[in-house]
C-alpha positions as CSV (number, residue, x, y, z in Angstrom):
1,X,83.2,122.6,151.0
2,X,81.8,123.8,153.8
3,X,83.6,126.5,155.7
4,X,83.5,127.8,159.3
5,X,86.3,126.2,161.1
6,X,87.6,122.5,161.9
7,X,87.8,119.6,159.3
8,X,85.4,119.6,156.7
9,X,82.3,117.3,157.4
10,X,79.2,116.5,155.4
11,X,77.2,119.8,154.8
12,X,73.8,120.2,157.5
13,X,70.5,120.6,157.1
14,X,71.1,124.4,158.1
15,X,67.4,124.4,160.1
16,X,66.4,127.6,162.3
17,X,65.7,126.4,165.7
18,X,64.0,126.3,168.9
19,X,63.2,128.6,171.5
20,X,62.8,132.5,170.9
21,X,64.6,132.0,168.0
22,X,62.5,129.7,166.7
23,X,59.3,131.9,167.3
24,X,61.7,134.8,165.2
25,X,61.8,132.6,162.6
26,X,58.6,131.9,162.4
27,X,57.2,135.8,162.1
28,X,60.3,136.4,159.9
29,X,59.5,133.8,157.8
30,X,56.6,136.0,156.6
31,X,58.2,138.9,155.3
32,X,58.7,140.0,152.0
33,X,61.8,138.6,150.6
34,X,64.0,141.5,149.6
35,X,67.4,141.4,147.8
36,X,70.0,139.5,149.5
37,X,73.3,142.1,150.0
38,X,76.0,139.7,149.3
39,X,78.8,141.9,148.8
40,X,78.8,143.2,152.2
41,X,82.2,143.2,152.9
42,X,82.1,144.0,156.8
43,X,79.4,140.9,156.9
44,X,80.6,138.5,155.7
45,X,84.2,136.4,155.9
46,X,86.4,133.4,154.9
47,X,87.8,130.2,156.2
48,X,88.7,127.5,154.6
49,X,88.1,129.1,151.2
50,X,84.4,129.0,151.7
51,X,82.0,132.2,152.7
52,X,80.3,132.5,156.0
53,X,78.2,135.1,157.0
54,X,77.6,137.3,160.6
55,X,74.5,138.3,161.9
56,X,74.7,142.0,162.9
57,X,71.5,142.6,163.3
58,X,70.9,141.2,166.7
59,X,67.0,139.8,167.4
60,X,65.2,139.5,165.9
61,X,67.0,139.5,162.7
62,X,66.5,142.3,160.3
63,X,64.5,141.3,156.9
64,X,68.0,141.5,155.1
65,X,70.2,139.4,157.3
66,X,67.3,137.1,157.6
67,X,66.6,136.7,153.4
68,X,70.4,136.5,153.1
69,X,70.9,133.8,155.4
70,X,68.4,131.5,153.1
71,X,69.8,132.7,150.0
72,X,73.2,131.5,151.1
73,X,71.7,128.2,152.1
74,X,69.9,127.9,149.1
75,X,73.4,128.5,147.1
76,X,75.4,126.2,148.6
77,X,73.4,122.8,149.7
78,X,72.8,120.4,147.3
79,X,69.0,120.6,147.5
80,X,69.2,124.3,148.5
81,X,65.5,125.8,147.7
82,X,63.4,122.4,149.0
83,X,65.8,122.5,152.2
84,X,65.1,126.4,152.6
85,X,61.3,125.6,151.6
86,X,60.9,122.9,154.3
87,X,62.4,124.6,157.3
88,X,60.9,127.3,156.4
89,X,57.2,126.4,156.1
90,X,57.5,123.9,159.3
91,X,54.9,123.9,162.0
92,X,56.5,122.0,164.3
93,X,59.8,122.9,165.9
94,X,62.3,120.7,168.4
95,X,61.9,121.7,171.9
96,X,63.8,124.6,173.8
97,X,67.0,122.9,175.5
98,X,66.8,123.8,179.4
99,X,69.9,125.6,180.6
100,X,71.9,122.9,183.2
101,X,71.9,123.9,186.4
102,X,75.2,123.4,189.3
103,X,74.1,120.9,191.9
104,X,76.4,120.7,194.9
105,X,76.5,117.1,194.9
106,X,78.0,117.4,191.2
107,X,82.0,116.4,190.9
108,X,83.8,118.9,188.1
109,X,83.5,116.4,185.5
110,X,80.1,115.7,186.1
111,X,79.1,119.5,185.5
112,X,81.5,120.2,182.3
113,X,79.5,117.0,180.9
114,X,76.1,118.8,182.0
115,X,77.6,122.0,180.1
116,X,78.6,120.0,176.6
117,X,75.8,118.0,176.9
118,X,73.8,121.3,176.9
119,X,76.2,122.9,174.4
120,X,75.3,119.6,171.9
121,X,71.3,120.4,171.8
122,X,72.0,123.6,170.9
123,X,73.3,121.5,167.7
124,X,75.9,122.9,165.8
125,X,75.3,125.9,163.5
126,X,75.6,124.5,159.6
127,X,73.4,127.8,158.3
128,X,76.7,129.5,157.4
129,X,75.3,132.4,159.4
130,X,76.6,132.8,162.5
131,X,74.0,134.0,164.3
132,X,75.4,135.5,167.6
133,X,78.6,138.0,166.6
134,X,81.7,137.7,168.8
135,X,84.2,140.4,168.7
136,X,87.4,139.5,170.3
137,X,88.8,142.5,171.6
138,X,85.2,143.3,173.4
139,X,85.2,142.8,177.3
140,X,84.3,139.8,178.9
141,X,81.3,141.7,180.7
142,X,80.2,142.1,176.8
143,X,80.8,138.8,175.9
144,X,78.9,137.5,179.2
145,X,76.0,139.2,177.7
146,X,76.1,137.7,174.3
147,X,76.3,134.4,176.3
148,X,73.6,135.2,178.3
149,X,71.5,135.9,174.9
150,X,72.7,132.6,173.2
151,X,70.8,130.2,176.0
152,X,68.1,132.9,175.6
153,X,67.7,132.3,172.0
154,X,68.5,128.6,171.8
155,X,70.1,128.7,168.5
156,X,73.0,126.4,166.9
157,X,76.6,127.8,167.8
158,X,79.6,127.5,166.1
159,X,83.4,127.2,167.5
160,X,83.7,130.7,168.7
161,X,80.5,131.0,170.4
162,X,80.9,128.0,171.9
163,X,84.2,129.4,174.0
164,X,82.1,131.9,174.8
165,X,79.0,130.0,176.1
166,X,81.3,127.7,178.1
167,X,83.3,130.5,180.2
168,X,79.5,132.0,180.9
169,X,78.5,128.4,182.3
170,X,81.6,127.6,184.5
171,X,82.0,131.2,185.8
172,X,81.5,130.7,190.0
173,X,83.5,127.6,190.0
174,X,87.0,129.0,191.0
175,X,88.8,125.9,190.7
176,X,87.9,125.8,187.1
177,X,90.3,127.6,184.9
178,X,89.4,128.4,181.5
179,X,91.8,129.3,178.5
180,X,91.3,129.5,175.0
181,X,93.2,127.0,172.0
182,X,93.0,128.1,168.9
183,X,94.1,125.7,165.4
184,X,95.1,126.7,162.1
185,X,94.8,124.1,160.1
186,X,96.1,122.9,156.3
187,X,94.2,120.9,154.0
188,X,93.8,120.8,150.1
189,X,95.3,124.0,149.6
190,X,93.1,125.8,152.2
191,X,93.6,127.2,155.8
192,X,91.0,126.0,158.8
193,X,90.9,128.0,162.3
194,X,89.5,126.4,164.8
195,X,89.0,127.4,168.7
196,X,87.9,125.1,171.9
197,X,87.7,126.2,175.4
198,X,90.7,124.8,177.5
199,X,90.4,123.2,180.7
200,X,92.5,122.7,184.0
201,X,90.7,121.2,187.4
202,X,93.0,119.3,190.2
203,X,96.0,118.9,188.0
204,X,93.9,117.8,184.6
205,X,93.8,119.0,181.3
206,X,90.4,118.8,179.2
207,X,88.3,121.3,176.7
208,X,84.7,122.0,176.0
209,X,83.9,123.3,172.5
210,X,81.9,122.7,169.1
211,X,82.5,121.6,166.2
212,X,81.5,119.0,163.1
213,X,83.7,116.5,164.5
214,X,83.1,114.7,167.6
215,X,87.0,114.5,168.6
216,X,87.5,118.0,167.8
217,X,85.6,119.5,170.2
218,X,85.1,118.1,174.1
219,X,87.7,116.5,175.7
220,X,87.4,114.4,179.1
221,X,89.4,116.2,181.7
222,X,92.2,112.8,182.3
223,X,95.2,114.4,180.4
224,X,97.9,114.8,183.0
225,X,99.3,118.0,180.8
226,X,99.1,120.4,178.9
227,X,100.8,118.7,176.2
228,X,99.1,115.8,176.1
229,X,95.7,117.8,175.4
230,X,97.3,119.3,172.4
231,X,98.9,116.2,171.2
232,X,95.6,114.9,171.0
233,X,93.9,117.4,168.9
234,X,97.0,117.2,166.4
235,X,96.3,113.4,166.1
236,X,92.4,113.5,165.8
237,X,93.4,116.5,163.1
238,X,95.3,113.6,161.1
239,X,92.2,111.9,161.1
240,X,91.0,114.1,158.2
241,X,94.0,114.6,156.4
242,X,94.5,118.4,158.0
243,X,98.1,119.5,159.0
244,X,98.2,121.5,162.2
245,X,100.4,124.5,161.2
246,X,100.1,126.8,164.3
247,X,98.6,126.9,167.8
248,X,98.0,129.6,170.0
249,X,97.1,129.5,173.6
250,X,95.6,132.4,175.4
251,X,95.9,133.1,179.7
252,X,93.4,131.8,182.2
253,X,90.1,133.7,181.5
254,X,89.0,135.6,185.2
255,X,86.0,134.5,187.0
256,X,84.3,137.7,187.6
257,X,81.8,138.0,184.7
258,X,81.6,141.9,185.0
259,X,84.9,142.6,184.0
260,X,86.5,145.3,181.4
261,X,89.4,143.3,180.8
262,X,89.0,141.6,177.4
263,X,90.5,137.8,176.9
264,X,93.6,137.0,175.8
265,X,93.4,134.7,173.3
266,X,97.4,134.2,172.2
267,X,99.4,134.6,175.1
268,X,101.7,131.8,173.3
269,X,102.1,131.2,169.9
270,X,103.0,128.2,168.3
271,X,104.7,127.2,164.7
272,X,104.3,123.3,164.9
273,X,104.8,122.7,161.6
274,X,108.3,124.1,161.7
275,X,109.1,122.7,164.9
276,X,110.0,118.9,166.4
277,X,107.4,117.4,169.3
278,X,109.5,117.5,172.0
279,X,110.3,121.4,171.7
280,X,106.8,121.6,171.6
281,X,105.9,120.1,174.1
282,X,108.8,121.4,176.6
283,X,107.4,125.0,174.9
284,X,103.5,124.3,176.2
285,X,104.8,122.5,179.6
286,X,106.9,125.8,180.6
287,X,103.7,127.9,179.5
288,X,101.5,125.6,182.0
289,X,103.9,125.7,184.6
290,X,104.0,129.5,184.4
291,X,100.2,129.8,184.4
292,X,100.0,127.2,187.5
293,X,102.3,129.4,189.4
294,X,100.2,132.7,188.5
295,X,97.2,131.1,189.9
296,X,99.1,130.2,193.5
297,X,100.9,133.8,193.4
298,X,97.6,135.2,192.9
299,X,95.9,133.1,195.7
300,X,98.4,134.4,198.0
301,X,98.1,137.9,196.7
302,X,94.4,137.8,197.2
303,X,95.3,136.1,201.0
304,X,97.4,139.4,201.6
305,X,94.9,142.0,200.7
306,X,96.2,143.2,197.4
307,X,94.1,142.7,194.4
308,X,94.6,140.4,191.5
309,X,94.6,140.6,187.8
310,X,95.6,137.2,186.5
311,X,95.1,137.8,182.8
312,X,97.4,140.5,182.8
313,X,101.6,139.7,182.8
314,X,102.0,143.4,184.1
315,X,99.7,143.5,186.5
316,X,101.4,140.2,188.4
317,X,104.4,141.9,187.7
318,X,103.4,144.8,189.7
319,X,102.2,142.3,192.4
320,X,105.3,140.4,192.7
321,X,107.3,143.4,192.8
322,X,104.8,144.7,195.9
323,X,105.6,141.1,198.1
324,X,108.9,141.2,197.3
325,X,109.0,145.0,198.8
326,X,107.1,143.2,202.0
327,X,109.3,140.8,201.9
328,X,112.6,142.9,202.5
């Protein structure tokens, strides 16, 4: 079964791409093969009940990550070594994916198609190496940087990396706010997490994302709320026999891509599958409400002079408190 996220799917060829990664592969793909090191515990994780490994090693890889990355295709598709023996003896690679580009004469919708339709050519990463390693509590100035080296490298992405490569692409577009949804998901005795990139533009709800399932990823941005996004990801879940058991949404992810501040990815937390629709739903409509009225405090913050951290309760805490002082 293959592991990594969202519903199971057919397995993937697990091909090393295009681009600079591809020219790694191709002087990697000479090295000596050493001795895979599958037992490294601080490498390699879980979900789903099937392994999936991290690439620590930056790029290019080192000969270790790169041999054990092939081993573990060769283990766990059904025609493993000729698979691994193909790619890897290939002299002709797919072309390098250009990185879309924000024309003024591009509506919102128009440019988050541009960015999944990018995000798509990349392919989705069915290795079971994730090649680019996302560490949640890092900054997002960090994590801008990993972005910055994933349309670099033009490799396939997973779930995670795709939330990261879509703040990078709408960062400078203000009216844009980005927020993370994460699923955990039941099926045959096994757990699933799962993570798209939330959207909200002129009153609609929408997501960018990846994943082996076309309706588990991208979402047009026509859902009048919040609700009605989520709803939508629980039914498409049904589709493949997976129980949504918990949701967690994070805040609105800050425009400025050199900041310290790391992302908050469960500002709410969700037990669906102990709770009824409707008190879900009047649960994520207050959150939405409360985030919409954070953004207009913090335009008028902004308007007044004072500074404004919207990914941090305390912070517009502090900033309320400061108008309501003018105020008096």
């Amino acid at each position: 079964r293959p592991g990594g996220g969202e519903a199971a799917g057919a397995p993937g060829s697990g091909r090393a791409r295009h681009g600079r990664g591809a020219m790694t592969a191709r002087r990697a793909a000479r090295r000596p093969r050493e001795q895979p090191a599958w037992r490294d515990e601080q490498e390699q994780q879980r979900d789903g009940g099937s392994l999936f490994l991290v690439n620590k090693s930056g790029f290019p890889m080192d000969g270790q990550t790169w041999e054990r990355m092939w081993g573990h295709v060769e283990r766990v598709h059904p025609d493993g070594e000729a698979v691994a023996a193909a790619i890897r003896s290939a002299s002709r690679l797919p072309s390098v994916p250009p990185v879309p580009n924000y024309k003024i004469t591009m509506s919102i919708p128009e440019w988050l198609q541009a960015i999944q339709t990018y995000m798509k050519m990349l392919q989705y990463n069915h290795t079971g190496t994730q090649f680019f390693e996302i560490k949640k509590t890092r900054p997002l100035s960090g994590l801008m940087e990993t972005a910055r080296e994933m349309t670099r490298e033009s490799l396939p992405i997973k779930c995670l990396e795709a939330v990261i490569l879509g703040i990078y692409l709408t960062n400078g577009q203000p009216s844009v706010e980005r927020f993370p949804i994460s699923f955990k998901t039941h099926f045959s005795g096994n757990c699933f997490h799962h993570v798209v990139l939330g959207i909200y533009c002129n009153g609609r709800y929408g997501s960018l994302g990846m994943s082996r399932r076309s309706d588990l990823m991208d979402k047009p941005l026509t859902y009048r709320t919040l609700s009605d996004l989520i709803f939508e990801f629980e039914d498409s879940y049904k589709k493949y026999l997976h129980s949504v058991k918990k949701i967690k949404i994070g805040l609105y992810v800050p425009h400025e891509p050199h900041s310290f501040q790391p992302i908050e990815w469960k500002q709410l937390v969700l037990n669906v599958s102990k709770m009824m629709r409707t008190e879900v739903r009047k649960e994520l409509e207050k959150f939405a409400r409360d985030m919409r009225m954070k953004v207009g405090l913090c335009m008028w913050v902004m308007g007044s002079g004072d500074g404004c951290a919207l990914s941090h309760p305390a912070e517009m805490a502090k900033s309320q408190s400061r108008l309501r002082g003018k105020g008096e």
